[in-house]
MARVOKOL-366457 format. One record per residue: chain; x negated, y negated, z of N, C-alpha, C in turn; residue number from 1. Coordinates in steps of 0.001 Angstrom, whole numbers, padded with zeros to 6 digits. Layout:
% residues N
ATOM|unit|n.x|n.y|n.z|ca.x|ca.y|ca.z|c.x|c.y|c.z|pos
ATOM|A|X|Y|Z|X|Y|Z|X|Y|Z|NUM
...
***
This chain:
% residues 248
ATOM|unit|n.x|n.y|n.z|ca.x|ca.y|ca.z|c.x|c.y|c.z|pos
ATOM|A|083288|-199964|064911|081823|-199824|064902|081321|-199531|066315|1
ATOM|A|080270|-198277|066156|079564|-198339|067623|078336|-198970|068415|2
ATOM|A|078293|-199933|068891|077044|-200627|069209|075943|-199928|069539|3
ATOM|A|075190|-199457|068740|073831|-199094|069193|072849|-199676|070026|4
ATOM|A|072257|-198831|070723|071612|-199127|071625|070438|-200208|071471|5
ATOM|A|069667|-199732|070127|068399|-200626|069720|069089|-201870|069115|6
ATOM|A|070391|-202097|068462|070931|-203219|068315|071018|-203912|069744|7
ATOM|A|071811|-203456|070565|071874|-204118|072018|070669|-204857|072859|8
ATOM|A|069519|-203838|072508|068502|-203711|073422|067729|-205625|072392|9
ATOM|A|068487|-205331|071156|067359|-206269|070413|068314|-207767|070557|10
ATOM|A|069372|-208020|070616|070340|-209000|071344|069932|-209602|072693|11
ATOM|A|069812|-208303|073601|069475|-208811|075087|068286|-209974|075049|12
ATOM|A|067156|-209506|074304|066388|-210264|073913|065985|-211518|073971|13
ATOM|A|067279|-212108|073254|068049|-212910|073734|067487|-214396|075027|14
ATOM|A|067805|-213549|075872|067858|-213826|077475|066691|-214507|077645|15
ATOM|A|065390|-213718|076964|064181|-214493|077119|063868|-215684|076128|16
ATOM|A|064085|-214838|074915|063755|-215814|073578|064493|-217442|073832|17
ATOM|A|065805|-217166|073503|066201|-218567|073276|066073|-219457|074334|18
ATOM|A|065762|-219550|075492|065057|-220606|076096|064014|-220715|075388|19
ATOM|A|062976|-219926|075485|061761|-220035|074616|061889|-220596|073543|20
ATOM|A|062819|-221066|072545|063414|-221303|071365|063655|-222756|071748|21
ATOM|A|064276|-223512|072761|064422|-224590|072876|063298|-224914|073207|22
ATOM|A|062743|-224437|074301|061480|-225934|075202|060646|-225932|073942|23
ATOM|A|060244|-225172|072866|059606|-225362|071924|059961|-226618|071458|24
ATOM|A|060707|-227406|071563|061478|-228763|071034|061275|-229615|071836|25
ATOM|A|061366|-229079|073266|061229|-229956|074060|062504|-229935|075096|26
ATOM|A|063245|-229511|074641|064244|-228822|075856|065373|-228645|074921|27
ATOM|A|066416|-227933|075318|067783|-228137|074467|068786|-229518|074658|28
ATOM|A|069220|-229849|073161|070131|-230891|073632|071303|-230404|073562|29
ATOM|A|072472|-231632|074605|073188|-231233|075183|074343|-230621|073946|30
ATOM|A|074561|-229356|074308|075920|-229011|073740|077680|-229120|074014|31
ATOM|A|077494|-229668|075197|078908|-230045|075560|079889|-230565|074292|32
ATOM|A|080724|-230154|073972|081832|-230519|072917|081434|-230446|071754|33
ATOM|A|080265|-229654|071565|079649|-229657|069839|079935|-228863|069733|34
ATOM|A|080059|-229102|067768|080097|-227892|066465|078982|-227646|066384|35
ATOM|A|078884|-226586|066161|077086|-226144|066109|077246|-224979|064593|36
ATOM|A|075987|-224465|064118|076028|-223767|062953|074577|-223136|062817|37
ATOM|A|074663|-222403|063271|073661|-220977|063274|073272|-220454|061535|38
ATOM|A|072138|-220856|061029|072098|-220272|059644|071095|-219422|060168|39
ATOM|A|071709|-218079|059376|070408|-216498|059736|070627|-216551|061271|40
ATOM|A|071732|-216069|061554|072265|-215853|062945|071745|-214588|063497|41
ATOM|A|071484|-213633|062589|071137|-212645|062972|072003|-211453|063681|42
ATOM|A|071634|-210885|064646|073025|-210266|066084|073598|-211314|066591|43
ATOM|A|073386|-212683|066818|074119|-213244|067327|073740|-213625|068690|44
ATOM|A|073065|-213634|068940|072508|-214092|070501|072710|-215738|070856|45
ATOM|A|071725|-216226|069830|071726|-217506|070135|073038|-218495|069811|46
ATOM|A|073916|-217826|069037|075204|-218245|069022|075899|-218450|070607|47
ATOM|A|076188|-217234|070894|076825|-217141|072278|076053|-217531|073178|48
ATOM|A|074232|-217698|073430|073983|-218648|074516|074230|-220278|074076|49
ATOM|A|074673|-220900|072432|074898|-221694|072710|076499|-222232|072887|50
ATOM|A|077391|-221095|072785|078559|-221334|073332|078385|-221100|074976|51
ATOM|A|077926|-220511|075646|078153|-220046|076854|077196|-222014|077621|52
ATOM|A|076585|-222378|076795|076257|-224291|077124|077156|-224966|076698|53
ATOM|A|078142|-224848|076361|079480|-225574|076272|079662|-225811|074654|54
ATOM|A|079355|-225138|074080|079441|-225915|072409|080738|-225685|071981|55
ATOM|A|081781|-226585|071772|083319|-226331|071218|083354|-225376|070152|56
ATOM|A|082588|-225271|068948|082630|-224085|067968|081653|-224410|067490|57
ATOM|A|080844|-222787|067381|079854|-222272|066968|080188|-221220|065539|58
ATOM|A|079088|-221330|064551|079514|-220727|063367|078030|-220156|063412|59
ATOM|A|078139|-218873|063059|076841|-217980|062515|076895|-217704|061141|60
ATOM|A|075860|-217798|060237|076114|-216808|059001|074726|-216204|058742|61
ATOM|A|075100|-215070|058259|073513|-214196|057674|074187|-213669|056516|62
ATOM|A|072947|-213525|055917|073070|-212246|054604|073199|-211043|054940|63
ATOM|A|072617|-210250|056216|072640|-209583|056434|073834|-208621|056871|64
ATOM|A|074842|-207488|056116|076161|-207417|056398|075896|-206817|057822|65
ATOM|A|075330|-206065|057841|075473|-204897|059083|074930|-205586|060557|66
ATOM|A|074078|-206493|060574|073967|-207649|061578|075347|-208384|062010|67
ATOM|A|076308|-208713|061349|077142|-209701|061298|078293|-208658|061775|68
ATOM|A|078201|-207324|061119|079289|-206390|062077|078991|-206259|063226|69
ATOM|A|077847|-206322|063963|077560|-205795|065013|077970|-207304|066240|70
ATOM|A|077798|-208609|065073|077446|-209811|066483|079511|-209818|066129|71
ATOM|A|080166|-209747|065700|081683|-209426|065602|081953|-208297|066557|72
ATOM|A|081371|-207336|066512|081946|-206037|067497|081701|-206747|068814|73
ATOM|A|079971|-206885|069063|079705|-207517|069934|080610|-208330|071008|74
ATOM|A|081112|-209398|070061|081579|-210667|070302|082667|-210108|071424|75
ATOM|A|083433|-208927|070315|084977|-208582|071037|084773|-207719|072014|76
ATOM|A|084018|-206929|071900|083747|-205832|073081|083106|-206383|074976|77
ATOM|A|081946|-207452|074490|081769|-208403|075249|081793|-209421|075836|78
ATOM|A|082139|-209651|074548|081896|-211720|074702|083623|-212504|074297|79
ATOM|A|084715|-211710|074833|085859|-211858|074378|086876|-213222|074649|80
ATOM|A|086319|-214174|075757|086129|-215389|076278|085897|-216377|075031|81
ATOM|A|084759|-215810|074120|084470|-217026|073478|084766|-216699|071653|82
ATOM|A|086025|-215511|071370|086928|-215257|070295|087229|-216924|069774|83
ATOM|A|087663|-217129|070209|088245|-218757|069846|087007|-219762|069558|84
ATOM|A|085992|-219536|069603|085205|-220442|069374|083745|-220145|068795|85
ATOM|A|083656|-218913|068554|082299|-218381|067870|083035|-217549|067002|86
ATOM|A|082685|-217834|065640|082683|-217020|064260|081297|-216689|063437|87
ATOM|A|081256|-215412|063398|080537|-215301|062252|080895|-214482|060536|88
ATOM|A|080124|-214810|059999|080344|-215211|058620|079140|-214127|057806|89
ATOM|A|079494|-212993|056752|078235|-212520|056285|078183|-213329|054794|90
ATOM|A|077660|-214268|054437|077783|-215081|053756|076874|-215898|053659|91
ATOM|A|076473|-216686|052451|075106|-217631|052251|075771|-219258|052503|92
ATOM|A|075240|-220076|052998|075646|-221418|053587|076532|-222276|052247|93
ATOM|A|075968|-222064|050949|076658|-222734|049905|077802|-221984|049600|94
ATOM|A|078426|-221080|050281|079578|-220111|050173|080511|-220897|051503|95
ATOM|A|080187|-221380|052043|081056|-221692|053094|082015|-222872|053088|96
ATOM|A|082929|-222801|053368|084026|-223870|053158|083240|-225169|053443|97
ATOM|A|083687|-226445|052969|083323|-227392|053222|083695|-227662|055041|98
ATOM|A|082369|-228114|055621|082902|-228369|057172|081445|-229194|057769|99
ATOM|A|081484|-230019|058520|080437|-230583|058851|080286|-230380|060576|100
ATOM|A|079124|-230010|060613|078814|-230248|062356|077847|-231219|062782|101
ATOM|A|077965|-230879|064043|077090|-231935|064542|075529|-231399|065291|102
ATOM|A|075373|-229974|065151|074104|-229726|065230|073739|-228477|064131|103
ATOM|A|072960|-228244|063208|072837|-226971|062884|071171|-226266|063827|104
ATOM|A|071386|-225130|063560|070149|-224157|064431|069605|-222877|062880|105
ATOM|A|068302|-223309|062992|067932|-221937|062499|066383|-221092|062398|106
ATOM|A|066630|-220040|063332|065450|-219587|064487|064665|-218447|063502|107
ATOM|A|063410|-218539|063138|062590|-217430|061893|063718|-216850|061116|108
ATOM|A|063823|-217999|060206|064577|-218002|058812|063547|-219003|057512|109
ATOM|A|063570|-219755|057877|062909|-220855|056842|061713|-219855|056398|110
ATOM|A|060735|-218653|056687|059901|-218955|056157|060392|-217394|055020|111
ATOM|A|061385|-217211|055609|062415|-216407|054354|062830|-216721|053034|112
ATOM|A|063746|-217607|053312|064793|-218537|052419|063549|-219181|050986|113
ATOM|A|063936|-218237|050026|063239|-218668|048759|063476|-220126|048327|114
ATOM|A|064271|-220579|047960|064670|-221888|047554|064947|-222926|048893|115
ATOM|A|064180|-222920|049871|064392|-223840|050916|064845|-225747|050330|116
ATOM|A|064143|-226204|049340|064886|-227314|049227|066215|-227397|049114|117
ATOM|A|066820|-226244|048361|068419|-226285|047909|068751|-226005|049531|118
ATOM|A|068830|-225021|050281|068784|-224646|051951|069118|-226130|052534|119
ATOM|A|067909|-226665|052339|067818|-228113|053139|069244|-228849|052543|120
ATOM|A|068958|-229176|051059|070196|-229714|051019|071656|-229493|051276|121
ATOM|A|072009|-228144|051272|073150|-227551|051830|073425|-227842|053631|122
ATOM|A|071954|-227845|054002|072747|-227554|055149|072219|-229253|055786|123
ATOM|A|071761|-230321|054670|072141|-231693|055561|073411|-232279|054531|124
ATOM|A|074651|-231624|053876|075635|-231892|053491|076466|-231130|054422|125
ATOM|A|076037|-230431|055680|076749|-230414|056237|076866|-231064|057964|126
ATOM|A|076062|-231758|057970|075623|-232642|058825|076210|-233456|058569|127
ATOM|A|077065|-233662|060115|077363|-235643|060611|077006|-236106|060531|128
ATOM|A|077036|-237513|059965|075699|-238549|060259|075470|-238310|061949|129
ATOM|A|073702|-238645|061864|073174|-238728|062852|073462|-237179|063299|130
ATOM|A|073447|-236234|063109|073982|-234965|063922|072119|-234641|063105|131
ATOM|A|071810|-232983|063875|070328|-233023|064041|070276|-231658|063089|132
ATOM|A|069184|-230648|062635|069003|-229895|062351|067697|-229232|062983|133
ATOM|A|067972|-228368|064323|066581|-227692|064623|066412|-226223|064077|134
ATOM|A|064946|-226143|063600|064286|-224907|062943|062834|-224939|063119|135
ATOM|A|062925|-224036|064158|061712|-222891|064291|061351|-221817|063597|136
ATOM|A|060356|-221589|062883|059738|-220693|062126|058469|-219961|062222|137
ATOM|A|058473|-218699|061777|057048|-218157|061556|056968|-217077|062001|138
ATOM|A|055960|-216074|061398|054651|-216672|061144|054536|-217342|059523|139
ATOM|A|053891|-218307|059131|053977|-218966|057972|052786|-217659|057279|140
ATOM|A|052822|-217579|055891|052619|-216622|055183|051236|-216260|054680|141
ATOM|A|050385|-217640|054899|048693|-217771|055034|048073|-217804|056191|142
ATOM|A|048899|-217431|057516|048576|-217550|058740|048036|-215671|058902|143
ATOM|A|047828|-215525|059839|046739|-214310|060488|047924|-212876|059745|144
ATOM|A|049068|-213262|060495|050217|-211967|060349|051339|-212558|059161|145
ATOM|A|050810|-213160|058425|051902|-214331|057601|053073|-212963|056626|146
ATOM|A|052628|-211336|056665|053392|-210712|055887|054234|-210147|056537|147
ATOM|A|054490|-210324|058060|055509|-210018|058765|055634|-208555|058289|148
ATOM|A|054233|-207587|058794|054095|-206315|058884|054688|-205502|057549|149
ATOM|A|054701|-206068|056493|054864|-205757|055294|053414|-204896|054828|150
ATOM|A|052564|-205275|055049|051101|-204823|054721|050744|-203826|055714|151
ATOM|A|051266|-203389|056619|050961|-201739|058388|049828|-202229|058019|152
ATOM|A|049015|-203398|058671|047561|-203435|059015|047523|-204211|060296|153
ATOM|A|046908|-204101|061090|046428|-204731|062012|045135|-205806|062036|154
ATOM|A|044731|-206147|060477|044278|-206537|060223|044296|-208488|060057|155
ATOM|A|043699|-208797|060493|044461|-210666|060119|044476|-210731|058774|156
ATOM|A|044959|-211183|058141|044960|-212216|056830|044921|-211147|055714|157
ATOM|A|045369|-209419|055993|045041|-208549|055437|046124|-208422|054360|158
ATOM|A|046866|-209113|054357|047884|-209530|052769|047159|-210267|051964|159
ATOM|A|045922|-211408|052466|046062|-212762|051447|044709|-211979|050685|160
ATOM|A|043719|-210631|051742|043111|-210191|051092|043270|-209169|049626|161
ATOM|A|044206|-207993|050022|044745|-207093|049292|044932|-207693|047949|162
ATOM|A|045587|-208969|048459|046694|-209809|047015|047670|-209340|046551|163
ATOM|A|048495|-210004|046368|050585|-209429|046354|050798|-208728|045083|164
ATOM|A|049623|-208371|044304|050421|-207134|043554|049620|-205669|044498|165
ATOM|A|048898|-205757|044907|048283|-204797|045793|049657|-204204|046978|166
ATOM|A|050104|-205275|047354|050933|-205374|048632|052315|-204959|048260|167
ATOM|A|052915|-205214|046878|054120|-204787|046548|053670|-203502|046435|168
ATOM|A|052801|-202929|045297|052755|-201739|044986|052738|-200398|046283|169
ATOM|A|052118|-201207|047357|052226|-199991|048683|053823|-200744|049700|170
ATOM|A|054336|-201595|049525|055615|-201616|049907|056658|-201047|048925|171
ATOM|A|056177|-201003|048051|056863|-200508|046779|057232|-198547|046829|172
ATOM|A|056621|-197996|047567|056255|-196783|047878|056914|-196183|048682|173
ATOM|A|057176|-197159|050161|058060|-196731|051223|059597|-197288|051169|174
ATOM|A|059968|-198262|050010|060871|-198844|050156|062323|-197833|049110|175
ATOM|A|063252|-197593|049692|064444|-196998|048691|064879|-198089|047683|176
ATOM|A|064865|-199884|047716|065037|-200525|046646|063514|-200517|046178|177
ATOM|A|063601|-200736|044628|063078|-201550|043716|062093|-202782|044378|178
ATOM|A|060897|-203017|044511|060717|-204375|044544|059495|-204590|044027|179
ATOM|A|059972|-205922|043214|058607|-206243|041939|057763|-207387|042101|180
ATOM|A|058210|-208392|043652|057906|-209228|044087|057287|-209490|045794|181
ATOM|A|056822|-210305|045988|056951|-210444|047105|057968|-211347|047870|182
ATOM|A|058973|-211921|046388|060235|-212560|047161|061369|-211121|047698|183
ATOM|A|060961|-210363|046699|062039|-209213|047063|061560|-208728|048626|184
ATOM|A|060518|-208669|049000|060161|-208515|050651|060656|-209276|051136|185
ATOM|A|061672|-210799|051264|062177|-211556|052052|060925|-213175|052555|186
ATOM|A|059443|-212815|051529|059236|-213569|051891|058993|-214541|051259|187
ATOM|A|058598|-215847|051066|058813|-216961|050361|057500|-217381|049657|188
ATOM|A|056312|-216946|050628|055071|-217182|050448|054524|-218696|050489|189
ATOM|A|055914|-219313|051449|055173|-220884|050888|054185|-221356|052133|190
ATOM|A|053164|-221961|051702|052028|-222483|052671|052209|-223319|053635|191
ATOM|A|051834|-224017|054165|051972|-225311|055485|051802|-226439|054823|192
ATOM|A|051283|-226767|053569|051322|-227880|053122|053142|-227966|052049|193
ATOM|A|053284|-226658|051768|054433|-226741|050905|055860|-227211|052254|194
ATOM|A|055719|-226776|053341|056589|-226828|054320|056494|-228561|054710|195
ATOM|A|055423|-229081|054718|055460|-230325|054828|056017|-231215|053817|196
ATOM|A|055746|-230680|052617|056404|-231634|051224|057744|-231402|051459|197
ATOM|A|058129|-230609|051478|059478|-230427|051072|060335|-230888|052223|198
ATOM|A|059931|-231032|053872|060357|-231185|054682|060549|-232588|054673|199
ATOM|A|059353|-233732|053832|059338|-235259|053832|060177|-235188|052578|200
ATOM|A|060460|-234419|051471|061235|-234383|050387|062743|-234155|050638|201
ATOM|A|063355|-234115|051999|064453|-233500|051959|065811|-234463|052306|202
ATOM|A|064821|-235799|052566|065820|-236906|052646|066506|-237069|054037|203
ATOM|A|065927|-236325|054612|066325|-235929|056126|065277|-236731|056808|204
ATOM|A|065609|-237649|058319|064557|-238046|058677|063816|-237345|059632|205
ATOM|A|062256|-237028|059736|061499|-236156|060932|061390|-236090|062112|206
ATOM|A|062252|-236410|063196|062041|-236844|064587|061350|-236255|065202|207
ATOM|A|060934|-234927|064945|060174|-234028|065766|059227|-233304|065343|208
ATOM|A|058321|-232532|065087|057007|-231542|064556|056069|-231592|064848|209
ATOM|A|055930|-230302|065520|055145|-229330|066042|054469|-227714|065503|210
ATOM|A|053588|-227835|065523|052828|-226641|064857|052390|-225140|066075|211
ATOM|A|052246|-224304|065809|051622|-223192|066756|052012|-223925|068601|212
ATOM|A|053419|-223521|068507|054215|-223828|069482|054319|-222099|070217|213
ATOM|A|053560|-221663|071031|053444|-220565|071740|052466|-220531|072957|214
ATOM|A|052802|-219839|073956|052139|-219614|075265|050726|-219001|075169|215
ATOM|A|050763|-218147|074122|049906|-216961|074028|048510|-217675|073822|216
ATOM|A|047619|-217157|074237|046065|-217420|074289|045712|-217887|072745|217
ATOM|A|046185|-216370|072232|045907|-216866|070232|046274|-217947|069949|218
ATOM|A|047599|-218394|069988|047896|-219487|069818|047542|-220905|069620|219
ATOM|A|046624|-220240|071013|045376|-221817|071251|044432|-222193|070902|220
ATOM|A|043981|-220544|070354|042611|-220731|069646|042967|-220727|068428|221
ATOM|A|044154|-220509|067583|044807|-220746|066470|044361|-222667|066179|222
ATOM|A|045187|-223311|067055|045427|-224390|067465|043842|-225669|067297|223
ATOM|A|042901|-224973|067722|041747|-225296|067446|040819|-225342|066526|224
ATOM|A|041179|-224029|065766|040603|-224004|064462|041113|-224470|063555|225
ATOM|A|042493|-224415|063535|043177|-225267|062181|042361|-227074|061901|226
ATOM|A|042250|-227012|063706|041592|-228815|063179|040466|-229168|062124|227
ATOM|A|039638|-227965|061660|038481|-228195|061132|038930|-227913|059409|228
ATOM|A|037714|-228131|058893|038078|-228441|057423|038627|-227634|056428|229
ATOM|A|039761|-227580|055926|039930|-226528|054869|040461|-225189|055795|230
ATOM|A|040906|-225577|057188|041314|-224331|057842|043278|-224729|058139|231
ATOM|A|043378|-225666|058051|044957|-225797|058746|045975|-225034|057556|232
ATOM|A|045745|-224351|056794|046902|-223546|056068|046617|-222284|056077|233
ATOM|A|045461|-222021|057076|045242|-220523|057631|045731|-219976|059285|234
ATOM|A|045707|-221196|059785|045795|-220926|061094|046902|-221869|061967|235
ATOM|A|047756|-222087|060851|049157|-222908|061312|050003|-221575|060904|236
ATOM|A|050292|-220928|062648|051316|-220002|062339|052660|-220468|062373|237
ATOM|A|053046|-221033|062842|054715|-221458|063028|054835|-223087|063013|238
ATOM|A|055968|-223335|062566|056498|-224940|063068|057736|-225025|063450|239
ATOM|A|057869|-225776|064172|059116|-226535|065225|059421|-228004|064710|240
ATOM|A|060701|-228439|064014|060936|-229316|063729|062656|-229698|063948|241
ATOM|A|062755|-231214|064270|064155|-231392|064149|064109|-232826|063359|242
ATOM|A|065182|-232411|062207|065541|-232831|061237|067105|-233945|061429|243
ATOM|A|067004|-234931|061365|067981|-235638|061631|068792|-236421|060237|244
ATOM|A|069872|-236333|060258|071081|-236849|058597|071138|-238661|059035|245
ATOM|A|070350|-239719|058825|070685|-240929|059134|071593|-241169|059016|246
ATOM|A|072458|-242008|059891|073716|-242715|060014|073497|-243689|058523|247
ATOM|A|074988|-243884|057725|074914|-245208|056503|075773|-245769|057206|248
***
């Protein structure tokens, strides 16, 4: 395979994001001698910056096949040091051999993943006791851009106006598959209150959460308006949470 450039260019990326990806938490914890497990790894970036922090083995998996060739080419062409200890996988998490780590990671995926309770449960059966699960997400799907440019508007909230048979039928137009849903767009459509149920539903305990975790000006004025009545499932774009497997 030949590494393309806009693949590369979108990896490097990288460099900035995943710091940005931790202090959102509050800093990264330590990876020295950890298994770690990347769900929706994507190219692979944040895999190898968290092997290149010492993590003993790192596992990526996506659905995505042609992502997963590229963070493999990647790996060998560049990153050939850390063969022995970063794998990735094009494969869904309940496909994967039985194996438990001690941290999983997964960076704008959740607000993908249709069946997130089954998700949750898969991936705290694969959790150590006491080992953590961090996931950052968004934009959540009632928030300003919640259709993740599915709708070409520059418009805020210009999906929740249209309404999702409006929105399939003109994604429906440019797309070479079939799609009769708005799960078939990848997205889940679930709200900020559904992310909270299911997150206290998951048997996992909450150590951490955080909402509209960004630098950006919007952000803040995001941040402000959600406080008022009947607004926090419009203007909660993202959440930051770490999910912990209690010790028995």
């Amino acid at each position: 395979m030949t590494l393309e450039q806009a693949d590369l260019s979108y990896f490097a990326r990288g460099k900035q994001e995943n710091p940005r990806f931790w202090s959102r938490f509050g800093g990264q914890p330590t990876m020295t001698g950890a298994a770690v497990l990347d769900v929706g790894c994507g190219h692979g970036s944040l895999c190898i910056y968290v092997a290149q922090a010492g993590a003993a083995k790192v596992v990526g998996l996506d659905l995505n096949g042609s992502l997963i060739e590229f963070a493999n080419t990647n790996l060998t062409l560049n990153y050939p040091q850390y063969q022995e200890s970063v794998f990735f996988h094009h494969m869904d998490l309940k496909e994967y051999p039985d194996e438990t780590f001690d941290i999983l990671v997964s960076k704008d995926t959740f607000e993908h993943i249709i069946d997130l309770p089954g998700m949750l449960a898969e991936m705290k059966r694969r959790l150590k006791p006491g080992g953590r699960i961090y996931a950052g997400f968004g934009p959540l799907y009632n928030s300003p851009y919640g259709d993740h440019g599915t709708a070409k508007s520059r418009i805020p909230w210009a999906h929740l106006v249209m309404g999702d048979d409006e929105l399939v039928r003109r994604v429906d137009t440019r797309w070479t598959k079939k799609v009769s849903s708005i799960h078939d767009l990848g997205l889940n459509r679930l709200a900020y209150s559904d992310y909270v149920r299911i997150l206290n539903g998951s048997g996992l305990k909450i150590v951490y959460f955080q909402t509209n975790c960004s630098d950006k000006y919007s952000s803040k004025v995001l941040s402000l308006l959600r406080k008022a009545p009947g607004f926090e499932e419009y203007f909660t774009h993202n959440i930051y949470c770490i999910l912990e497997k209690v010790s028995t």
